[in-house]
Wavefront OBJ file of the C-alpha trace (Angstrom):
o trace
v 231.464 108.743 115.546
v 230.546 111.935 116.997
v 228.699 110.970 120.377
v 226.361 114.407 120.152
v 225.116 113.168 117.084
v 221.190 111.604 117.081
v 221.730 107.731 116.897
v 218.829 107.272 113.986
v 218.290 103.713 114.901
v 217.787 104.455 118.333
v 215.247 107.352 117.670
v 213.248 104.931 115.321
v 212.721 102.302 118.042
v 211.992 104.675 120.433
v 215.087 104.321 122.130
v 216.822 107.582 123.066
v 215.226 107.857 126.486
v 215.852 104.417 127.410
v 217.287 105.219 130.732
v 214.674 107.587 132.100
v 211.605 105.369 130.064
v 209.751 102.701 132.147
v 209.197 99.940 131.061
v 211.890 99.378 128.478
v 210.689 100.344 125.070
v 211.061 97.190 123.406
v 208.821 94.690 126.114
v 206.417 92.688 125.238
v 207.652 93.645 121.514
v 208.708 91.334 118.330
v 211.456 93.222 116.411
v 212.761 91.539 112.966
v 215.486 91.825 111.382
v 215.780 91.263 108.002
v 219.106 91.330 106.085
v 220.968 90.022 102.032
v 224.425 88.893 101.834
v 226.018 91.949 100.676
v 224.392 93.664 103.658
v 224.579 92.277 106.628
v 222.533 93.047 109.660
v 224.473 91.309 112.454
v 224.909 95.406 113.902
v 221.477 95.468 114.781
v 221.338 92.811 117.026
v 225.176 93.985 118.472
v 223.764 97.089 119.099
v 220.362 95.768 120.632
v 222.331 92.875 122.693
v 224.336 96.321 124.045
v 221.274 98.221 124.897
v 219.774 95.381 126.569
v 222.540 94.898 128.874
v 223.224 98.344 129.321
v 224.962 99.451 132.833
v 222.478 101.699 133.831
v 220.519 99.052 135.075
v 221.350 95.558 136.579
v 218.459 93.622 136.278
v 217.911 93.054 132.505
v 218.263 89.744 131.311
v 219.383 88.408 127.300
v 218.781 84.435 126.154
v 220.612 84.354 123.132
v 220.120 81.224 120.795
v 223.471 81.427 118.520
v 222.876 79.202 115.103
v 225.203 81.273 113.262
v 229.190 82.246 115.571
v 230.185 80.939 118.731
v 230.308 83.005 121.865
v 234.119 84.122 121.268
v 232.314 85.867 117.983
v 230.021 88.076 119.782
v 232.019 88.956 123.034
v 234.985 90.018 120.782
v 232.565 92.475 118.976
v 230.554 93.409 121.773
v 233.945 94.637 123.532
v 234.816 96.603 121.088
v 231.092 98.587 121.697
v 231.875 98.905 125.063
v 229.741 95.598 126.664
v 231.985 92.718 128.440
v 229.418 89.661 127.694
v 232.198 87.420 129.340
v 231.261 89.386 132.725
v 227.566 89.262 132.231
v 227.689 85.797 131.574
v 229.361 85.121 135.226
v 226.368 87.646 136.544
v 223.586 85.936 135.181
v 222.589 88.563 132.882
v 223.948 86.987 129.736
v 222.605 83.494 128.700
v 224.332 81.844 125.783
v 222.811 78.673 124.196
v 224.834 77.744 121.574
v 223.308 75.848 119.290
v 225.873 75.719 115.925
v 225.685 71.524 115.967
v 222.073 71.289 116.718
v 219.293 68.935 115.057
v 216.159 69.203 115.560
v 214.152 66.040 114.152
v 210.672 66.524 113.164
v 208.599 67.402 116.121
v 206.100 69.770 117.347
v 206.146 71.511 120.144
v 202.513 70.020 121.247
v 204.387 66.695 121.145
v 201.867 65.151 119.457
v 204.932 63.719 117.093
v 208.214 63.165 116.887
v 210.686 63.331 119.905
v 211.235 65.966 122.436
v 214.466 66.395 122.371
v 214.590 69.082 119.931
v 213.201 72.379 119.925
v 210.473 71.554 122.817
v 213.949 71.214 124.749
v 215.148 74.622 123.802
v 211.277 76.073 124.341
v 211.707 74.383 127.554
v 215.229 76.277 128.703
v 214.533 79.346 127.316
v 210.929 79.561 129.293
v 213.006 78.360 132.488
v 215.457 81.311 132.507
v 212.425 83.848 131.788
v 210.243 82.559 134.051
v 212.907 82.548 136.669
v 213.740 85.924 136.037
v 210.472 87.403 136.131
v 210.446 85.633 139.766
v 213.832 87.682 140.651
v 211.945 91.059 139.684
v 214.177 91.365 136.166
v 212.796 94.728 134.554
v 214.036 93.880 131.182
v 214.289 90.093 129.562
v 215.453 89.930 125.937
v 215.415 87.087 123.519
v 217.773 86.671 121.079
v 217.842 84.195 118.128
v 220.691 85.394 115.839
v 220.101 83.290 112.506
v 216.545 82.107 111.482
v 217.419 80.309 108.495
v 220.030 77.949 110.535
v 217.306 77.238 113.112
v 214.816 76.051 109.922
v 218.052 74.123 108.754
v 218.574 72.438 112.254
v 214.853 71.789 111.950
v 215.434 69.884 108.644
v 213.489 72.317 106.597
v 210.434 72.160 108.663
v 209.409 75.214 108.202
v 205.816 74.724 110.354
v 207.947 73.604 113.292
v 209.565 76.603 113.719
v 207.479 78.954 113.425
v 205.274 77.323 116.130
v 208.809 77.781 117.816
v 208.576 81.267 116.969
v 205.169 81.547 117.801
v 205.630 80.103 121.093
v 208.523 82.116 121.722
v 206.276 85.219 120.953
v 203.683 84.224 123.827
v 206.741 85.297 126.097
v 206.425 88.423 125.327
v 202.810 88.937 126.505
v 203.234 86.603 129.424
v 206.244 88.019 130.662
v 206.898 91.222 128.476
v 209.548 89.894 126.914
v 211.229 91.024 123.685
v 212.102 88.830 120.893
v 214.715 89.951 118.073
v 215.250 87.410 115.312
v 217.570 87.804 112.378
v 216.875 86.264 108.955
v 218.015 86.413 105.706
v 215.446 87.432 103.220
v 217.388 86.983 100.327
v 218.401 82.782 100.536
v 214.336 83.274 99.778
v 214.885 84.668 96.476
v 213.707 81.940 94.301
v 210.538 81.855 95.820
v 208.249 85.315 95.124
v 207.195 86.113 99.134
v 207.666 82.621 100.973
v 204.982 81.989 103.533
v 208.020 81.874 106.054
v 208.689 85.692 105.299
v 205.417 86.792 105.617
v 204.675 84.637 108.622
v 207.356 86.379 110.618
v 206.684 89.922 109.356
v 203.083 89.364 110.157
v 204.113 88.391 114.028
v 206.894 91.207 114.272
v 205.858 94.520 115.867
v 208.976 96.143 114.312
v 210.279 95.420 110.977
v 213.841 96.457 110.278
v 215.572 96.014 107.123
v 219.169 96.266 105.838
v 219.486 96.402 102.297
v 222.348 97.453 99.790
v 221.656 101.100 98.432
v 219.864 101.284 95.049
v 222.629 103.469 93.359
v 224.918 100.163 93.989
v 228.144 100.366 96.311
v 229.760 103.273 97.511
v 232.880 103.359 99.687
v 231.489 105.583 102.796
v 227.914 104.126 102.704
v 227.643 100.303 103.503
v 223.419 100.249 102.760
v 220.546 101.599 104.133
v 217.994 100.398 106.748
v 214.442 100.668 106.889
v 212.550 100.753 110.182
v 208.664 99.915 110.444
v 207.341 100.457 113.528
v 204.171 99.537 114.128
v 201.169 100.422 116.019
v 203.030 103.344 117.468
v 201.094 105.636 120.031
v 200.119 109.030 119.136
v 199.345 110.622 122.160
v 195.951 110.867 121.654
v 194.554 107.550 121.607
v 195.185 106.583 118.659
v 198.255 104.200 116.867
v 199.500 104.048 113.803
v 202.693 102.864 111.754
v 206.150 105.250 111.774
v 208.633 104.172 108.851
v 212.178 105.283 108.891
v 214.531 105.131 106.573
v 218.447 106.262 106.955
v 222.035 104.967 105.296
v 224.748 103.339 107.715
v 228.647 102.909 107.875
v 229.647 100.006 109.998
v 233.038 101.236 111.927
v 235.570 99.491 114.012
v 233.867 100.449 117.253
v 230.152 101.208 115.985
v 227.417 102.236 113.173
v 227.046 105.716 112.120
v 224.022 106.599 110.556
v 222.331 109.631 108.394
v 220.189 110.748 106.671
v 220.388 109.913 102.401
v 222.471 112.994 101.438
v 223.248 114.482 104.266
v 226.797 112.849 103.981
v 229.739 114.993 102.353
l 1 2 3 4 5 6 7 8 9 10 11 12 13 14 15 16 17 18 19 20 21 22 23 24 25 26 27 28 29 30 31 32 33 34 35 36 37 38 39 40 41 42 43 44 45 46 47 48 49 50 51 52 53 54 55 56 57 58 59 60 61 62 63 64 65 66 67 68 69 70 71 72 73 74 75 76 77 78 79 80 81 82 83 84 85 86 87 88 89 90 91 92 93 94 95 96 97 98 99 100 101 102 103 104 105 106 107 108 109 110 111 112 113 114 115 116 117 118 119 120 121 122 123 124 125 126 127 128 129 130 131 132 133 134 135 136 137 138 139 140 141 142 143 144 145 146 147 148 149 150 151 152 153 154 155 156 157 158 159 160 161 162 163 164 165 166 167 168 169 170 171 172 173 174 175 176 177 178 179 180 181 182 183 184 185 186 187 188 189 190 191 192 193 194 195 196 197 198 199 200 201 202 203 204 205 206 207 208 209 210 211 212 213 214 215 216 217 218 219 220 221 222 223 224 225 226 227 228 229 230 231 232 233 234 235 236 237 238 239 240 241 242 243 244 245 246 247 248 249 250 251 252 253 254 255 256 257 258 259 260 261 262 263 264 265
């Protein structure tokens, strides 16, 4: 990919100045990521997880909670993009739960049932490492959760239960001006017309990003097309309102390129 060309995504989250813009873009944001089977969105959060732990600054912080591949998964990729996770790990930047075998009985995170040794133990961990953070003077503290749907299956289905998890995750971001990027697939959804879940976590997310196949069906040198809501965005005089983007990708060996529809020969 030609490094003097814009990076789209980046430009849509507001992104581009990252290194010279304080505090980082993304604090004290919600940014979801919404992907189908055919189209994956596992780059976003590759290319987020890189930003986040990018080597202009040491003291930015990622929790990942990994449902869906096991840390070999993500520091092979990440490599490839440039970002050692193996070394960030051993500097306390890079905090991998992994939670592939976990079961979360019914609970709530109020305790007022079930047991506690669920996902008011993970709550509990994750707040730990932010709130110790925050005490070390960490600029930047991300969140990760890479696979929604497997959380609501290690819940049992209980849909409520993690979406308090979610929702508890998301006072975080205030508290501490976190961010919080969740993937989820919309389309294991698609026998139900707009589940609650769907519009429970778009309703909480300050940035919607979707990858979807392209309309026209598959094409060799396009892989899909993402759509970027951001919302609430700041328009200089006082005033916010919503910015949509929309662009095609081509996931590479070694990173994403992106453009415009048509502007590909």
């Amino acid at each position: 990919m030609d490094q003097r060309a814009p990076n789209l995504l980046d430009e849509a989250l507001g992104l581009v100045d990252e290194e010279k813009t304080k505090p980082w873009p993304l604090s004290s944001r919600v940014v979801l990521v919404e992907d189908r089977v055919e189209t994956s969105g596992a780059f976003v959060l590759h290319h987020l997880l890189k930003r986040a732990l990018s080597p202009h600054s040491s003291n930015d912080v990622v929790v990942f909670l990994a449902f869906s591949q096991p840390f070999s998964h993500y520091d092979r990729i990440l490599r490839k993009l440039g970002c050692n996770l193996t070394a960030q790990r051993e500097n306390n930047r890079f905090f991998f739960l992994d939670l592939l075998m976990s079961e979360f009985p019914g609970e709530k995170l109020d305790g007022d049932e079930g047991n506690n040794d669920g996902l008011v133990a993970l709550y509990g961990k994750i707040e730990k490492v932010v709130s110790t953070s925050f005490q070390e003077n960490k600029k930047c503290i991300t969140i990760v959760i890479d696979d929604f749907s497997l959380m609501e299956v290690a819940a049992n289905g209980a849909t409520n239960y993690v979406l308090d998890f979610l929702r508890y995750c998301r006072t975080l971001t205030s508290a501490f001006g976190c961010s919080l990027v969740v993937l989820n697939h919309e389309d294991i959804y698609s026998s139900i017309e707009r589940p609650a879940l769907i519009l429970q976590m778009e309703y909480l997310a300050d940035i919607l990003i979707k990858a979807e196949p392209l309309a026209t069906g598959l094409a060799t040198d396009v892989h899909g097309q993402l759509t970027v809501l951001n919302k609430e965005i700041q328009d200089g005089q006082g005033s916010s309102r919503n910015k949509i983007c929309n662009f095609h990708f081509r996931v590479k060996e070694n990173g994403v390129e992106y453009f415009y529809p048509g502007s590909k020969t």
